[in-house]
C-alpha positions as CSV (number, residue, x, y, z in Angstrom):
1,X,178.3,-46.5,226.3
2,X,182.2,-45.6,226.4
3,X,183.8,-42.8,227.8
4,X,184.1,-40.9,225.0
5,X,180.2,-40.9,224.6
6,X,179.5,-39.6,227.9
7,X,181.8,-37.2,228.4
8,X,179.9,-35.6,225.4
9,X,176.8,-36.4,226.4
10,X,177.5,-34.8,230.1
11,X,178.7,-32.0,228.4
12,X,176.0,-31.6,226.6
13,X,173.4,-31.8,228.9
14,X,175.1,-29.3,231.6
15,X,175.3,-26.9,228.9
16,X,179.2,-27.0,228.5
17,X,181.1,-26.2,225.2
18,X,184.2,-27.7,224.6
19,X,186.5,-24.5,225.5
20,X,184.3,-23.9,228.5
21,X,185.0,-27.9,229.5
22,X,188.8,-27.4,228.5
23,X,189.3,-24.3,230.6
24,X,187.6,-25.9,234.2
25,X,190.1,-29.2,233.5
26,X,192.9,-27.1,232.6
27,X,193.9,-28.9,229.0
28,X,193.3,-27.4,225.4
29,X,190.2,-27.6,223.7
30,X,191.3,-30.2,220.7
31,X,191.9,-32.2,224.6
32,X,188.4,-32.2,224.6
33,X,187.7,-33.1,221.4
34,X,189.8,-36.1,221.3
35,X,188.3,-37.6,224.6
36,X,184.9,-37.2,222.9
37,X,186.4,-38.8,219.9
38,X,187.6,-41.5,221.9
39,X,191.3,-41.0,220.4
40,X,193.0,-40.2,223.9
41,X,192.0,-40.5,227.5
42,X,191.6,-38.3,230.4
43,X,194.2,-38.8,233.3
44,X,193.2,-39.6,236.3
45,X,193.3,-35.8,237.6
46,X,190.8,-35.1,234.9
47,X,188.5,-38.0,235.3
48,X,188.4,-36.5,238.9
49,X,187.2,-33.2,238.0
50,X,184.9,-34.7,235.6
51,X,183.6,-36.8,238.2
52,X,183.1,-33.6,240.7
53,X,181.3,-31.5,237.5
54,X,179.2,-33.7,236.4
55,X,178.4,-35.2,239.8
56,X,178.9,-39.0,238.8
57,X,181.1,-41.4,240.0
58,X,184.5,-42.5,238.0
59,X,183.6,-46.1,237.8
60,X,179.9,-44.8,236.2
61,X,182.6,-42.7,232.9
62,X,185.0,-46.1,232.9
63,X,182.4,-48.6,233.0
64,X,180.8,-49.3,229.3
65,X,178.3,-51.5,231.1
66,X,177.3,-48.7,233.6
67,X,175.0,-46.1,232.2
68,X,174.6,-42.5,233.1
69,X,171.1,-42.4,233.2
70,X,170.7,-45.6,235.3
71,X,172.8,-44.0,237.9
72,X,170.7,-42.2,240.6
73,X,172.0,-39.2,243.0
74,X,170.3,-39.2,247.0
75,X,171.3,-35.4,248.1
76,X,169.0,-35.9,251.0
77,X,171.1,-37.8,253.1
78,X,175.0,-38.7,254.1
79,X,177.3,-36.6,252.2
80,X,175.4,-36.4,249.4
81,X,172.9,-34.0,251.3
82,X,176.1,-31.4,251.4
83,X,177.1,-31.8,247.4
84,X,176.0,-29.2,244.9
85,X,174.7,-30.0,241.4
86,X,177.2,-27.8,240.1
87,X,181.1,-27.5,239.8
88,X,182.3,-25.0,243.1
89,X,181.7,-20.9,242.7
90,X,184.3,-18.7,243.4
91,X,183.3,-15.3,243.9
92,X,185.6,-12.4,244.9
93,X,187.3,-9.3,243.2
94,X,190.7,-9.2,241.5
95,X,192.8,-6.3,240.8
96,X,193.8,-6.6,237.3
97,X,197.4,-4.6,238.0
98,X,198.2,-7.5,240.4
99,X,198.7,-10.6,238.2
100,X,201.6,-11.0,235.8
101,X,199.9,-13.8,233.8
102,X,196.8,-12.7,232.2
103,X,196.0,-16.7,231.3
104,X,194.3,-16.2,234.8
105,X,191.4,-14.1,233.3
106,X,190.3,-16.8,230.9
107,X,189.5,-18.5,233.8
108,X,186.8,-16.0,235.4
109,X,183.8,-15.2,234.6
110,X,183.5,-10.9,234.5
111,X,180.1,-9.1,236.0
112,X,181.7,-5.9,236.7
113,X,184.6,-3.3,236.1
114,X,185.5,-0.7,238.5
115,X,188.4,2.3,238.1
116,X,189.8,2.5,242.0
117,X,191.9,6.1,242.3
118,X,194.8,5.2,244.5
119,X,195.9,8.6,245.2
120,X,199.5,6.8,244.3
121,X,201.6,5.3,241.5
122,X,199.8,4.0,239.5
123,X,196.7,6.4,239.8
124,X,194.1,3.5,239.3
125,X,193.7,0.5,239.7
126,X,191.2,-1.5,237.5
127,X,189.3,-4.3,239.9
128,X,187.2,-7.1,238.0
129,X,184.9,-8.4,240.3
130,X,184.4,-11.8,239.3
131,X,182.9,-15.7,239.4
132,X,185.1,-18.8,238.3
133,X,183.9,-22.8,238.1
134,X,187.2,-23.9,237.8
135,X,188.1,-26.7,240.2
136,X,192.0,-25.0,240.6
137,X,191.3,-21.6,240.5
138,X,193.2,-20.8,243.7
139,X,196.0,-22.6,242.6
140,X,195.7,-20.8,239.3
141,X,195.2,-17.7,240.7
142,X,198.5,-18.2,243.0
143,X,200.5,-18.5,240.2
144,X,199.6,-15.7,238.3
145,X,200.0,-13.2,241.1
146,X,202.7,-10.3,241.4
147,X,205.2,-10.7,244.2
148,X,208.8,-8.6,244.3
149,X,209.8,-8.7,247.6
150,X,213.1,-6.7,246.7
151,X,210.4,-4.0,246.1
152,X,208.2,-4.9,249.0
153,X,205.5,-5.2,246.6
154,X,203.4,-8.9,247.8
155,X,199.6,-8.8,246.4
156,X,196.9,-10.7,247.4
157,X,193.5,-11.4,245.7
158,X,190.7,-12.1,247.8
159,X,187.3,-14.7,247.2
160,X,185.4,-17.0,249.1
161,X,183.5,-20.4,247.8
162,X,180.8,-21.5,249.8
163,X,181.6,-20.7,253.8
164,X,185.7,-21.0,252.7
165,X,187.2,-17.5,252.2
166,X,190.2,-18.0,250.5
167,X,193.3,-15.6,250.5
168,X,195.7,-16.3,248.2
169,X,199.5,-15.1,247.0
170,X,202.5,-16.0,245.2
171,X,202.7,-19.5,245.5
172,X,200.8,-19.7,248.9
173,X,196.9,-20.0,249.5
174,X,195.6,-19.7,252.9
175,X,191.8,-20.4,254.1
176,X,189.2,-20.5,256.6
177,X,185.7,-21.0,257.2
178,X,184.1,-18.2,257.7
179,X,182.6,-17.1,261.0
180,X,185.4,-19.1,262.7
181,X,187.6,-16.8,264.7
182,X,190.6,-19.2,265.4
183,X,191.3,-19.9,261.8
184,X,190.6,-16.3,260.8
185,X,193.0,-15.7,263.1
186,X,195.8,-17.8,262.2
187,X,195.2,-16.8,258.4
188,X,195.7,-12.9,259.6
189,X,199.0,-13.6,261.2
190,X,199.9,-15.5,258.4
191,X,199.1,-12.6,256.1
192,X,201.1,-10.2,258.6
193,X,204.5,-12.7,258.2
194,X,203.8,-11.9,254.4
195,X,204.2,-7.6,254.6
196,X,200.1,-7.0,254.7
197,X,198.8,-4.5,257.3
198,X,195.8,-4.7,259.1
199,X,193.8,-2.3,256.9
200,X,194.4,-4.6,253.7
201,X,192.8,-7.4,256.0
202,X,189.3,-5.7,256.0
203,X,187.9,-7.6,253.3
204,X,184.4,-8.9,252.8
205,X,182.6,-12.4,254.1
């Protein structure tokens, strides 16, 4: 079976359409459907992430002679036991007013919309509380955030993935494992360098 065939047939089974499959590699759809019409091939990047999704190995999508179905997953022992069937779920909330690229919210998945009163300027803030399955989202998300310093303005969005709680800004993404105080720590001090009081730092685990 070639590439082509099982990246459609992967697809297909994990109940992915093509724009869904083109938004988590980060490529077009007509990408897509030219890997599954065998007229162009994933880079390596992409065979990567296609590897992680799917949860087969890159030699199994190269390999004609290796099949997809002849390939058996153990997840009850070595590091397989920690791998999840699926792609990675971030979950968090994003405040819409904070991102100057809007490309970011093709990337989430919404499940609710909240009106916050600020008591400032502006007088609400609209926060999407959100999933993504993206492999990159906090690199997505990093890009597409506001940050003026001239204006003292710096926002952050917060989400976690698993026991990681990520915090990310403009062009920097900071982590830690949650219930660890030491990185927790280092991350707060790190968000303190960037203009962020300890109030903002009250978010969820």
């Amino acid at each position: 079976m070639k590439l082509s065939e099982k990246i459609q047939l992967l697809r297909k089974e994990n109940n992915y359409s093509q724009e869904e499959l083109a938004a988590i590699c980060n490529v077009s759809r007509q990408s897509i459907s030219k890997w599954e019409a065998d007229i162009a091939l994933p880079e390596t990047e992409k065979l990567i992430i296609l590897s992680n999704l799917f949860q087969v190995t890159v030699d199994v999508l190269l390999k004609d002679e290796l099949s997809i179905n002849g390939t058996r997953e153990v997840y009850t022992c070595g590091n397989n036991a920690i791998r999840k069937e699926r792609a990675k779920l971030y979950e968090g909330a994003l405040i819409k007013e904070s991102i100057e690229d809007e490309t970011l919210l093709d990337y989430i998945r919404v499940h609710k919309v909240e009106l916050w009163n600020t008591g400032g300027v502006p007088k609400y803030w609209t926060v999407i509380f959100f999933t993504s399955s993206v492999p990159n989202f906090p690199e997505l998300a990093s890009r597409a955030l506001i940050a003026d310093h001239e204006k003292g303005v710096n926002w952050f969005v917060d989400f976690k993935c698993n026991n990681t709680k990520y915090i990310v800004f403009k062009n920097k993404i900071l982590k830690y494992t949650i219930g660890n105080k030491e990185e927790k720590a280092i991350v707060c001090n790190e968000c303190r360098i960037q203009g962020i009081s300890d109030n903002e730092m009250n978010w969820s685990e």
